[in-house]
C-alpha positions in Angstrom: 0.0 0.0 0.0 1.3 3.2 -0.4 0.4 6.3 2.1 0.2 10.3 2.4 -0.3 12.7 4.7 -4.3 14.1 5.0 -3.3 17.6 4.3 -2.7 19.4 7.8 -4.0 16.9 9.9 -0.9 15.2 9.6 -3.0 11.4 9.3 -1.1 9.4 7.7 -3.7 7.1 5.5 -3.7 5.4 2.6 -4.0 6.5 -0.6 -7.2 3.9 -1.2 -9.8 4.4 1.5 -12.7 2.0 1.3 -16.3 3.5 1.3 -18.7 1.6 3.5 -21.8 3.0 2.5 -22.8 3.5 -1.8 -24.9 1.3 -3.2 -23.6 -2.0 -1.8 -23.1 -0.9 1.8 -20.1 -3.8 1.7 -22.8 -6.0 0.1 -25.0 -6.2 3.0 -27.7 -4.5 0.1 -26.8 -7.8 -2.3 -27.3 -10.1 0.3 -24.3 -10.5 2.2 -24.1 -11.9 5.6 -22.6 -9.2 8.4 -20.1 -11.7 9.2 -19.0 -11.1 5.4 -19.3 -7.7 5.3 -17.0 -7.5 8.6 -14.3 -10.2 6.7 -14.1 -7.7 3.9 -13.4 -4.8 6.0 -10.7 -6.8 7.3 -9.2 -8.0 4.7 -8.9 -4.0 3.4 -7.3 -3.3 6.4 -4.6 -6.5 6.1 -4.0 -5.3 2.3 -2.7 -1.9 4.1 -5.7 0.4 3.7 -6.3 1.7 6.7 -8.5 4.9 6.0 -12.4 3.6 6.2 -15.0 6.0 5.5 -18.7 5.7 6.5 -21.8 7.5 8.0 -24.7 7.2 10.2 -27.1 7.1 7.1 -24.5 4.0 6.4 -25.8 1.5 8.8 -22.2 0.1 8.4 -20.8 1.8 11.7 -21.6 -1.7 13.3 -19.8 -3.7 11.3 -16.9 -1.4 11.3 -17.0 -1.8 15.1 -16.7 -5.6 14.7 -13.6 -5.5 12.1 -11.6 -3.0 13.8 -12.2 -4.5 17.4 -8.9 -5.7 19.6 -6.8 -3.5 16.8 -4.7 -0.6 18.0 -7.2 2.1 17.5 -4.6 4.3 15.9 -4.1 1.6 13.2 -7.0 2.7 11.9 -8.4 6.1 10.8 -12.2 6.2 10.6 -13.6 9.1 8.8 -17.5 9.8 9.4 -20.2 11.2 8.6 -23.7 13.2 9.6 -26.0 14.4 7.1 -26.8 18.3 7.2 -30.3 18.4 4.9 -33.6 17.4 5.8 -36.2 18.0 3.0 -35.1 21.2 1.5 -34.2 22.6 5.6 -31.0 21.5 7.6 -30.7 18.8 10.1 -31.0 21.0 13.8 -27.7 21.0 15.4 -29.2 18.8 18.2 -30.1 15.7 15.7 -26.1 15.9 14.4 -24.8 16.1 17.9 -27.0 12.5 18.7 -25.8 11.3 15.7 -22.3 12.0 16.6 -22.7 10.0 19.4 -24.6 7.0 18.2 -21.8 7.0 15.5 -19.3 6.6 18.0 -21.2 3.9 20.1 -21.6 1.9 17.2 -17.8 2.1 16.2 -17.1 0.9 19.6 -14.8 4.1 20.0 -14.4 7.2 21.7 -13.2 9.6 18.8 -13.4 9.8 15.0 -10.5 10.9 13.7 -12.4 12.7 10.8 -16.3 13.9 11.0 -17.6 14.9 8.0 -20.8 17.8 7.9 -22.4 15.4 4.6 -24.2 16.7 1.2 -23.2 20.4 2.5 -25.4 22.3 0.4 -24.2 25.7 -1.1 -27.4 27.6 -0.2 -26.9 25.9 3.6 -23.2 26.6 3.8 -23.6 29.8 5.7 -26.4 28.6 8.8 -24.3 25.3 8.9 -21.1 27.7 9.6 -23.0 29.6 11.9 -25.1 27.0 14.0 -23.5 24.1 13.8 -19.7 24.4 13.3 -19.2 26.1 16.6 -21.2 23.5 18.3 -19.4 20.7 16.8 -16.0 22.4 17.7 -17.0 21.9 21.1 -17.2 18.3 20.6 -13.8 18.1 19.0 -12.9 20.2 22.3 -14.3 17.0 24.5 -12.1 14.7 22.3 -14.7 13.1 20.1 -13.3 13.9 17.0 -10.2 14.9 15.7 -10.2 17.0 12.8 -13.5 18.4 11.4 -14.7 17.9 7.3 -17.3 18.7 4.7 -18.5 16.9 1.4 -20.5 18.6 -1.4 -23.8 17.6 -2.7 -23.9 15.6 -5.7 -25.1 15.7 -8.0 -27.5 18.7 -6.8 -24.8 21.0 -6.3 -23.2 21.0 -10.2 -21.6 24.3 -9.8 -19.5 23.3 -6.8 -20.7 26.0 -4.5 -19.5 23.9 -1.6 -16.3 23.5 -2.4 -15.6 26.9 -3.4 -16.6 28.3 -0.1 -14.7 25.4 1.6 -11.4 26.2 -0.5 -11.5 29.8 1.3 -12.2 29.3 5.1 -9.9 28.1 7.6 -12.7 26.2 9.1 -12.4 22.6 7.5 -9.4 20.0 7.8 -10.9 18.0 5.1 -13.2 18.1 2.1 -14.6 15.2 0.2 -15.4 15.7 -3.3 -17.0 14.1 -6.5 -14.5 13.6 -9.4 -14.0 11.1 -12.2 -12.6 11.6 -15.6 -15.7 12.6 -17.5 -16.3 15.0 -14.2 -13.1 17.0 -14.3 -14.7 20.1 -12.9 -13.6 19.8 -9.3 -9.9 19.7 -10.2 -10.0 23.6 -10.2 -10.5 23.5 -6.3 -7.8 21.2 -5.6 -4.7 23.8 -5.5 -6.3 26.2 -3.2 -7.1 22.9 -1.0 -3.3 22.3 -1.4 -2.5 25.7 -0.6 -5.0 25.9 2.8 -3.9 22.3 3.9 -6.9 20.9 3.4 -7.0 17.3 2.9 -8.6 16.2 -0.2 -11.0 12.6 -0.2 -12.6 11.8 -3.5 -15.6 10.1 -4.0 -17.5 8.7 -7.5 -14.4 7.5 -9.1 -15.8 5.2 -11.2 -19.5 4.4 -10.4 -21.8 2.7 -13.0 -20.4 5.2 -16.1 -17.0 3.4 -16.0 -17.7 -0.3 -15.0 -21.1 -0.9 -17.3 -20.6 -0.1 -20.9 -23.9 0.4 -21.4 -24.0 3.2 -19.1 -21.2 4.8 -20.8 -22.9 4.9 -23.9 -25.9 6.4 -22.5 -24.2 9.1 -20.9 -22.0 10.1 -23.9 -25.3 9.5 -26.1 -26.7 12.4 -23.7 -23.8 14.9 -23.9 -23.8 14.4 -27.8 -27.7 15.0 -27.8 -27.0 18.2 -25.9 -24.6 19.5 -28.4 -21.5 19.2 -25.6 -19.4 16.4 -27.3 -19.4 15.1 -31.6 -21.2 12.8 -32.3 -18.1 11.1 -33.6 -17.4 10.0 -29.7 -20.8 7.8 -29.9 -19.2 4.7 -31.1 -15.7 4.3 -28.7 -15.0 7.8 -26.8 -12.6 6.4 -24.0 -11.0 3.5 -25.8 -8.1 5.2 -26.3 -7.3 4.8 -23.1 -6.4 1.0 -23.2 -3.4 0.4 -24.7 -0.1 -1.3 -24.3 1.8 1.0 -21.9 -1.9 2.5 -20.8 -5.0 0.9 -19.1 -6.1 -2.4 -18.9 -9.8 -1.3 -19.6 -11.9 1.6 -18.6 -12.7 1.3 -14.4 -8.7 0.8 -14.3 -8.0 4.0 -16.0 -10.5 5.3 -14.0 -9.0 4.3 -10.4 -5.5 5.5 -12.3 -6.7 9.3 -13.2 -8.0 10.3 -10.2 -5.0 8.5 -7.7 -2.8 10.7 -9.4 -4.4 14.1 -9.7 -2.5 16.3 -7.9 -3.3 17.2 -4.4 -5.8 14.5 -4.1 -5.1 12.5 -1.3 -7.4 9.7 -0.7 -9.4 7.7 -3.5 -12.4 6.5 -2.0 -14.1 3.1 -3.5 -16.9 0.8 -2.4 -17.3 -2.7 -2.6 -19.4 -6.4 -1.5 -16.6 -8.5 -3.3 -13.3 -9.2 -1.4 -12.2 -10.1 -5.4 -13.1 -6.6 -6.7 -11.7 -5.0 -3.2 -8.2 -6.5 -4.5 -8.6 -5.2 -8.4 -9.7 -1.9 -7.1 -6.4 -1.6 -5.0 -4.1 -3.1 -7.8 -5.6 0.0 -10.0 -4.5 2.4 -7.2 -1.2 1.4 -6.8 -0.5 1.5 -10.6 1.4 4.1 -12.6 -0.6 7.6 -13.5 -2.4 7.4 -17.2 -0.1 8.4 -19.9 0.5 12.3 -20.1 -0.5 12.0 -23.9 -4.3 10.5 -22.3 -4.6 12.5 -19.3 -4.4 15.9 -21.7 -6.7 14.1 -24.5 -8.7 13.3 -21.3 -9.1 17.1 -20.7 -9.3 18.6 -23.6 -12.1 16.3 -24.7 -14.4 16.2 -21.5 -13.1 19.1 -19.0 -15.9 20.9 -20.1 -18.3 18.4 -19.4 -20.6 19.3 -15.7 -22.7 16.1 -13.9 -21.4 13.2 -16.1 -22.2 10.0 -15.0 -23.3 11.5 -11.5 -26.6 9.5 -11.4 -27.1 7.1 -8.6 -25.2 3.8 -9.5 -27.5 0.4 -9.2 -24.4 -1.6 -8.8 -21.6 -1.6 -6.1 -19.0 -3.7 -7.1 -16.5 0.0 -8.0 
């Protein structure tokens, strides 16, 4: 595995974190047993990853709890979650506080070392700043978490109101963001991230546009319809990125470009399969894309805003 440093928290996590929550929910929506979902967390944590993100909305916190029980607790660095939206209001700062807490009960821990305000919306940013930052300060004061973070909206916020705000406070230790290679938008946030020593955590890597061909073709079929790509692209628009000296097909590339964007320090992926767990990491610890494909990659579709953002109705990347 190989390892960074979480911007100016000074965690030192690995470069793949696995996502407990998505889709799959580590399979427990397919069918899978706890028992399996806790032998998969483990065996991410025995390949080296040792960064595991989930949320209350998750229902994974207990699992998590069983897999990381009898380790050294600072083996592991749990990043978590509370959602800030209710309807079209915020969560009160009272309902987040109690979620805190059931998080932590759950884990079987006393701190998180990251906890995330989730789906941070950009017309929200300002009361959640106001309201419920201080109050969660003071429960980093009591020791319950270490280091306070944020994650945009997706796909509601497309403009990336969130993270622009986030980019210029001093407030947040870490931001989690959507980017994949036909959603290059977010890369414009990432040096003033660098800059602030905020730690960067991506999610929606790959999701379904990568891994099912057919949803690829949709999607490009879309943008050509809206006039924002040729229709030349409709037959093969990202096979040029599988090659002898490139990627092995298109969810590698995918796992590839975003690993080695700059000042992007943790590539977040979700999983049911202990067998696609281990692909998923052997794509992380490969080489970055070609220069040659990376600039194709954004010259072609860096315009391009909400590709391939739609909920996925598979797991397995």
């Amino acid at each position: 595995m190989d390892y960074t440093t979480l911007g100016r928290t000074g965690l030192k996590v690995s470069v793949a974190g696995l996502g407990c929550g998505g889709v799959s929910k580590l399979g427990l929506r397919d069918g899978n047993s706890e028992a399996q979902a806790v032998a998969i967390v483990q065996h991410a944590l025995e390949r080296g990853i040792n960064l595991l993100d989930t949320a209350r909305q998750y229902d994974t916190e207990a699992v998590i709890g069983r897999a990381i029980k009898g380790r050294p607790r600072d083996s592991v660095v749990i990043s978590g979650k509370a959602q800030t939206k209710r309807g079209d209001d915020i969560v009160p700062v009272a309902k987040m506080l109690d979620d805190l807490d059931t998080s932590l009960r759950l884990l079987g821990t006393d701190y998180m070392d990251v906890f995330h305000l989730q789906g941070a919306r950009p017309e929200h940013y300002d009361r959640l700043v106001a309201e419920h930052v201080p109050a969660l300060l003071k429960e980093r004061d009591k020791g319950k978490f270490r280091f306070l973070g944020i994650t945009e909206n997706q796909p509601e916020d497309a403009m990336h109101g969130t993270a622009a705000r986030v980019v210029t406070d001093d407030l947040w230790d870490v931001m989690m963001i959507a980017l994949h290679m036909l959603h290059q938008g977010p890369r414009s946030f990432l040096p003033a991230a660098r800059d602030r020593g905020i730690g960067v955590m991506v999610m929606y890597a790959v999701r379904n546009i990568f891994s099912r061909p057919e949803r690829l073709r949709k999607s490009i079929g879309e943008e050509i319809a809206a006039g924002n790509l040729p229709v030349a692209m409709a037959h093969d628009a990202l096979g040029f990125l599988v090659h002898p000296g490139g990627a092995k097909d298109l969810v590698d590339a995918a796992f590839r470009y975003v690993r080695h964007e700059p000042g992007v320090d943790v590539t977040l992926f979700g999983t049911g399969s202990i067998a696609h767990l281990d692909a998923n990491i052997a794509s992380l610890l490969g080489p970055g894309l070609p220069e040659a494909d990376r600039h194709r990659l954004g010259e072609h579709f860096g315009h391009l805003v909400l590709a391939g953002l739609e909920k996925p109705d598979h797991h397995f990347h």
